[in-house]
C-alpha positions in Angstrom: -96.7 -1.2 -42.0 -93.5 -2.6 -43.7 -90.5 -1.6 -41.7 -86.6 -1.3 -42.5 -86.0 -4.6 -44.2 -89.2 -5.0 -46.2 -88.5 -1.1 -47.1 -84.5 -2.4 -47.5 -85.8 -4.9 -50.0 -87.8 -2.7 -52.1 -84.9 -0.3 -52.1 -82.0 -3.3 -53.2 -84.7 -4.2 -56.4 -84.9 -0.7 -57.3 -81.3 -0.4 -57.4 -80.9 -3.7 -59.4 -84.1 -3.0 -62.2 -84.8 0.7 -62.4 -81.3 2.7 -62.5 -80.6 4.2 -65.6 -83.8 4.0 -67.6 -85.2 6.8 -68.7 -88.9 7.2 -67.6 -90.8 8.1 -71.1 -94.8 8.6 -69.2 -96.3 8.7 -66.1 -100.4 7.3 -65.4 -101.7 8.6 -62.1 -104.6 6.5 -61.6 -105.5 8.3 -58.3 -105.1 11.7 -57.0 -104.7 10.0 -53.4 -101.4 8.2 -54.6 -99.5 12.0 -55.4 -101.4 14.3 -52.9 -98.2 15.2 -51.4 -97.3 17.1 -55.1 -98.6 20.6 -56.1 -100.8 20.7 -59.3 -100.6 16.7 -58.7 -101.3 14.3 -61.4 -99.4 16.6 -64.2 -97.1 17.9 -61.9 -95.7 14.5 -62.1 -95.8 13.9 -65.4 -94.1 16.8 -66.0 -91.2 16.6 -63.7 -90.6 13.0 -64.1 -91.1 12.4 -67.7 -87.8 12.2 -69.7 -85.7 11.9 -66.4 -83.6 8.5 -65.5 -82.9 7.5 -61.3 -79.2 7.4 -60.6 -79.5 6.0 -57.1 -81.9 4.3 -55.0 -82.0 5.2 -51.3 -83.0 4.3 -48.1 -83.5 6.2 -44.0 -85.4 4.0 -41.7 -88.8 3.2 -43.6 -88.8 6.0 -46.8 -87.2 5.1 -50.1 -86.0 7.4 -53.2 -85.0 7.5 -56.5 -82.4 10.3 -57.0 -83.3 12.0 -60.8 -80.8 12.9 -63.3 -81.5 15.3 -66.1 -84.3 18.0 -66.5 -87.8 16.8 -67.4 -88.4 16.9 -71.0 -91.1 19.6 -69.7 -88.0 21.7 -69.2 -89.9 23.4 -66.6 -90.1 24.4 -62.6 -92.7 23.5 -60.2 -92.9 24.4 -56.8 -94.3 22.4 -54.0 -96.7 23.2 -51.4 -96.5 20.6 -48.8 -98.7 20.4 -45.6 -98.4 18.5 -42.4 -98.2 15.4 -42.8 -100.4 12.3 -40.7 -98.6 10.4 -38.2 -95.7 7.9 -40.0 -95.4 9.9 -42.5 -92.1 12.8 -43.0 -93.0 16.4 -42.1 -92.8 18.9 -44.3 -93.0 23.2 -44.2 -95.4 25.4 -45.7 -92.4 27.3 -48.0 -92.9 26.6 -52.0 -89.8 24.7 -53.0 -88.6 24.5 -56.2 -88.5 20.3 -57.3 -88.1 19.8 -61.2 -84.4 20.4 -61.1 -81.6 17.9 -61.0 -81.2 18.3 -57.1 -84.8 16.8 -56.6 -85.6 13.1 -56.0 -89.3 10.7 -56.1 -89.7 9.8 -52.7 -92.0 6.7 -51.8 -93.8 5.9 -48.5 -95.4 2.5 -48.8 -98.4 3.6 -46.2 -99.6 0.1 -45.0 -99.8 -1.7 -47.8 -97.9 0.0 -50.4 -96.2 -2.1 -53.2 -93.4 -1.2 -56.0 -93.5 -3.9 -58.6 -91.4 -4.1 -61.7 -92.8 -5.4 -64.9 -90.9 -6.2 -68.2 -92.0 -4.7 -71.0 -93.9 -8.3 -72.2 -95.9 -7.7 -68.4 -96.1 -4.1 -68.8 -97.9 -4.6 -72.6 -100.1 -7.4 -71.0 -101.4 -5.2 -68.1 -101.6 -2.3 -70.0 -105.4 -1.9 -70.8 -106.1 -4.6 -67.4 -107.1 -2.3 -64.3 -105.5 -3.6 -61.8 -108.1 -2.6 -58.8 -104.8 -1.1 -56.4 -102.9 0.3 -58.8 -102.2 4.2 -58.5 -99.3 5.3 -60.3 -97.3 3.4 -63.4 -93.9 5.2 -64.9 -93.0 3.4 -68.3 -89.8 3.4 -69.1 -88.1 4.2 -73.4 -87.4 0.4 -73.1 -91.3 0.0 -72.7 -91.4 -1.8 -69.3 -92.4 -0.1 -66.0 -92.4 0.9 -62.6 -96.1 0.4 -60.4 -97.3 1.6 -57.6 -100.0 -0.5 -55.9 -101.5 0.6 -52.6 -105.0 -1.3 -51.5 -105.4 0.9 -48.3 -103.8 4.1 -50.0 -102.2 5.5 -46.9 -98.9 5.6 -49.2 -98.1 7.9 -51.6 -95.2 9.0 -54.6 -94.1 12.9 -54.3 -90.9 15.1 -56.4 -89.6 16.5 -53.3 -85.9 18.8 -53.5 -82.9 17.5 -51.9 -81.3 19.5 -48.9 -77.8 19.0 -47.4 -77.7 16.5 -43.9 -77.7 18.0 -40.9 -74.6 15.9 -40.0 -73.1 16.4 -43.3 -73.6 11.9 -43.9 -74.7 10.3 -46.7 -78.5 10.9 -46.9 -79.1 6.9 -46.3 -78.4 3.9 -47.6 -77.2 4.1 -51.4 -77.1 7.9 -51.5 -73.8 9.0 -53.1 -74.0 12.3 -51.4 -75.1 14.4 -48.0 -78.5 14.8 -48.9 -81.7 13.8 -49.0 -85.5 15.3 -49.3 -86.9 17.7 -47.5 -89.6 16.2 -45.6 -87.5 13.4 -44.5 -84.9 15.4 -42.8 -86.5 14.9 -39.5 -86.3 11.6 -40.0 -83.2 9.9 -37.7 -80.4 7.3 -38.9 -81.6 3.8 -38.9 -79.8 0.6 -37.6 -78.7 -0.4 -41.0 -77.3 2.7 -41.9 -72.9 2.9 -42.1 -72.8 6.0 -40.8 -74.6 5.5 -37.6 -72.4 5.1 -34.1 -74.4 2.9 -31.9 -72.6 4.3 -28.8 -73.3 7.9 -29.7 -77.1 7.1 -30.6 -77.1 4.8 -27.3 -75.9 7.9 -25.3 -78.7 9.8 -26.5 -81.5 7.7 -26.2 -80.5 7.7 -22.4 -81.3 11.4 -22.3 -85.1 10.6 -22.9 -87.7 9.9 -20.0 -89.4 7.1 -21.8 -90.0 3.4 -21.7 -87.7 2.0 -24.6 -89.7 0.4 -26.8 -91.4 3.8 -26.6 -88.1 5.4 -27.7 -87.2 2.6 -30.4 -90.2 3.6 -31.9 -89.6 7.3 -32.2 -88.8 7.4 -35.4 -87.3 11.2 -34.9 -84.8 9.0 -32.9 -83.7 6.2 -34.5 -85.8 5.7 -37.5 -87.0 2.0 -39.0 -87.8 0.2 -36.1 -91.8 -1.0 -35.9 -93.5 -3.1 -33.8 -92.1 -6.2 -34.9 -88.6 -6.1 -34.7 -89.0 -3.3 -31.6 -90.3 -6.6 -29.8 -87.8 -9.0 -31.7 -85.0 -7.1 -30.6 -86.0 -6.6 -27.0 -86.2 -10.4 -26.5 -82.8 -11.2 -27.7 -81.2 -8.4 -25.7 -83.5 -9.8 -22.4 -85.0 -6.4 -21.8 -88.8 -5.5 -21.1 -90.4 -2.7 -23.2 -91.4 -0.5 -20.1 -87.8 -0.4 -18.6 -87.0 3.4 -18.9 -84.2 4.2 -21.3 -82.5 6.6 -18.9 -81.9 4.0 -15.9 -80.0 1.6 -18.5 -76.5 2.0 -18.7 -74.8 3.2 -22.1 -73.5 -0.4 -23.2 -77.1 -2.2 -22.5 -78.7 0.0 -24.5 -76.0 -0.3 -26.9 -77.2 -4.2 -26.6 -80.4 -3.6 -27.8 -79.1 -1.3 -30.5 -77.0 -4.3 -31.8 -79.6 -6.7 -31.2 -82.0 -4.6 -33.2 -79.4 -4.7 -36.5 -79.1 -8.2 -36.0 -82.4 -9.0 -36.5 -83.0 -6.7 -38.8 -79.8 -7.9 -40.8 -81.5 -11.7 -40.6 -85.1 -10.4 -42.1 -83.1 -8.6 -45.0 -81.7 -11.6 -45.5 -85.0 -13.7 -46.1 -86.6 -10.8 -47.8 -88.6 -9.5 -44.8 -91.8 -10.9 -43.1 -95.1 -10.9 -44.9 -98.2 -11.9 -42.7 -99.9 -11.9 -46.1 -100.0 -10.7 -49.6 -100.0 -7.1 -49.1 -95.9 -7.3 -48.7 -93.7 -8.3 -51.4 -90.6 -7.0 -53.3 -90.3 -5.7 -56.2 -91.2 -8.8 -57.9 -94.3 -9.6 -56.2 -92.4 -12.2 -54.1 -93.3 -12.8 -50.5 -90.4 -12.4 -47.3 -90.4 -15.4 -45.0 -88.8 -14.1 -42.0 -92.2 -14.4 -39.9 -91.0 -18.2 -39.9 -88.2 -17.2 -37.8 -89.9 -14.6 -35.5 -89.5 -15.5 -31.2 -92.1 -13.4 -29.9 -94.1 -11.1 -32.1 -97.5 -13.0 -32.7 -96.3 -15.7 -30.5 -98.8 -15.9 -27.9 -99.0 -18.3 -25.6 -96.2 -20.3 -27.3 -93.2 -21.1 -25.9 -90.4 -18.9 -25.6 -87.6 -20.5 -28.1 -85.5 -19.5 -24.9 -86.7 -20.9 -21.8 -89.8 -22.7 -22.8 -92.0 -19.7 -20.7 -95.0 -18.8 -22.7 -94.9 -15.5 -24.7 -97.3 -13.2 -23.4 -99.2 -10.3 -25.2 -99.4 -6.6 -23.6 -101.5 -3.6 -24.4 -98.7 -0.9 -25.8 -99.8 2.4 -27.6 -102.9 1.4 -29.2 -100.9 -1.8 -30.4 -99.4 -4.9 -28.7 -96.1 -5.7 -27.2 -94.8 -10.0 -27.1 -92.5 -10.7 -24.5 -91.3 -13.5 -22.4 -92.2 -12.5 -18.7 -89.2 -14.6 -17.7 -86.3 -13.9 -19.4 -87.9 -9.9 -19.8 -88.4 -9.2 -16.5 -90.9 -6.4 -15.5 -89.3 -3.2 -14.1 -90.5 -2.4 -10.8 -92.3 0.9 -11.1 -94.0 -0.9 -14.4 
């Protein structure tokens, strides 16, 4: 599953290529792609269609355009969202109303999830091609578009209304204002974000009775972090994933906090890490951070640190990579 800097990347090429175009039709190509919206595939249309993004925005691994303007259908819809699977934002069982200007598209990339941008010369070319993965394609007055591909189709595109923050922040990275949708208010501050306090999210992590990769994880706790970068970060800071959060003090789990945004930081910066084609930004181009990775998929190398090699764990249905030297094993682990 793409985590905060391959989301981070989609999010920076929405803000450069899709703000302030109006969106002139919406194809839903499956009914999976928009389950999350009431009356679905014209429920879309209709509330997207004649509407322009003002802001792209980012909390931990969801993404959103913020929508300006009423939808040319000038009407109201209201949405009847369900519990949602694992990974993917709660939501309540009260119709909400979504079609008005405090409303936003929120996209969750699933596992293999893409948002590509095509000109309007690749948007013409495509246009009577099916691509086999492609769900949903907004074209824009200026004739080029906006598609979502998803091969495994655990992602999905949904009109959700914005709500205040509980903490009264911006709603995430790029949002102009303290809110953000619905179903993602559950959804903690990530590492990334300017308005999170390490120390204060370091002090509360220490009240839970978990390992802390565990808790890195959680992301009702701090949001973003995924396998990769959990382990990553771990293995800079010299911490094992089983040590319980609540016998570190404050400041080490503020180390693994900061060694977390580091990393994180240094994937943004090489456009994330693609194991294979089902990751790329918004113009089908490939991260290369999995060049630079220390431990995740490393097994049985040698730790870049002390030459030790990286071993592989059974964690949650998953693996952890650590070094078994420089992480030492807790003693009730």
């Amino acid at each position: 599953m793409p985590e905060l800097p391959e989301v981070e990347t989609v999010r920076a090429g929405l803000a450069a290529h899709v703000l302030g175009r109006r969106i002139a039709a919406v194809d839903v190509l499956s009914a999976r792609a928009v389950r999350r919206t009431a009356g679905v595939a014209d429920a879309l249309t209709e509330g997207l269609v004649g509407r322009t993004a003002s802001a792209a925005v980012r909390r931990g691994k969801f993404a959103w355009l913020l929508l300006d303007g009423e939808p040319a259908s000038g009407g109201q819809r209201t949405s009847s969202t369900q519990p949602a699977p694992d990974g993917e934002p709660a939501s309540g069982g009260q119709p909400t109303p979504a079609f008005d200007v405090a409303s936003a598209l929120l996209v969750h990339l699933g596992m293999s999830g893409q948002l590509l941008v095509r000109d309007a010369a690749a948007a013409h070319a495509t246009a009577g091609v099916a691509h086999p993965h492609l769900r949903v394609r907004l074209t824009f007055a200026d004739d080029g578009a906006l598609d979502f591909v998803d091969q495994r189709t655990f992602g999905y595109v949904a009109i959700e209304p914005l709500i205040p923050t509980a903490d009264g922040g911006p709603g995430g990275l790029g949002a102009p204002d303290p809110a953000l949708p619905a179903p993602v208010a559950h959804i903690a501050r990530d590492l990334l974000d300017p308005a999170l306090d390490l120390r204060v999210l370091a002090r509360s992590l220490r009240r839970r009775r978990s390992g802390i990769k565990r808790v890195l994880l959680d992301q009702t706790a701090v949001s973003g972090v995924g396998n990769i970068y959990a382990d990553e970060a771990l293995w800079r800071a010299r911490v094992h994933p089983e040590r319980l959060v609540a016998s570190m003090p404050t400041a080490r789990v503020v180390e693994v906090l900061e060694a977390g945004r580091e990393v994180m930081s240094q994937a943004l910066a090489q456009g994330g890490t693609s194991f294979d084609a089902l990751y790329v930004n918004v113009n089908g181009a490939s991260g290369y951070f999995d060049r630079s990775l220390a431990v995740y998929g490393q097994h049985g190398r040698p730790c870049p640190r002390c030459g030790t090699p990286i071993v592989r764990l059974s964690f949650m249905n998953r693996s952890s990579h650590l070094c078994p030297r420089c992480q030492r094993a807790p003693r009730a682990a």
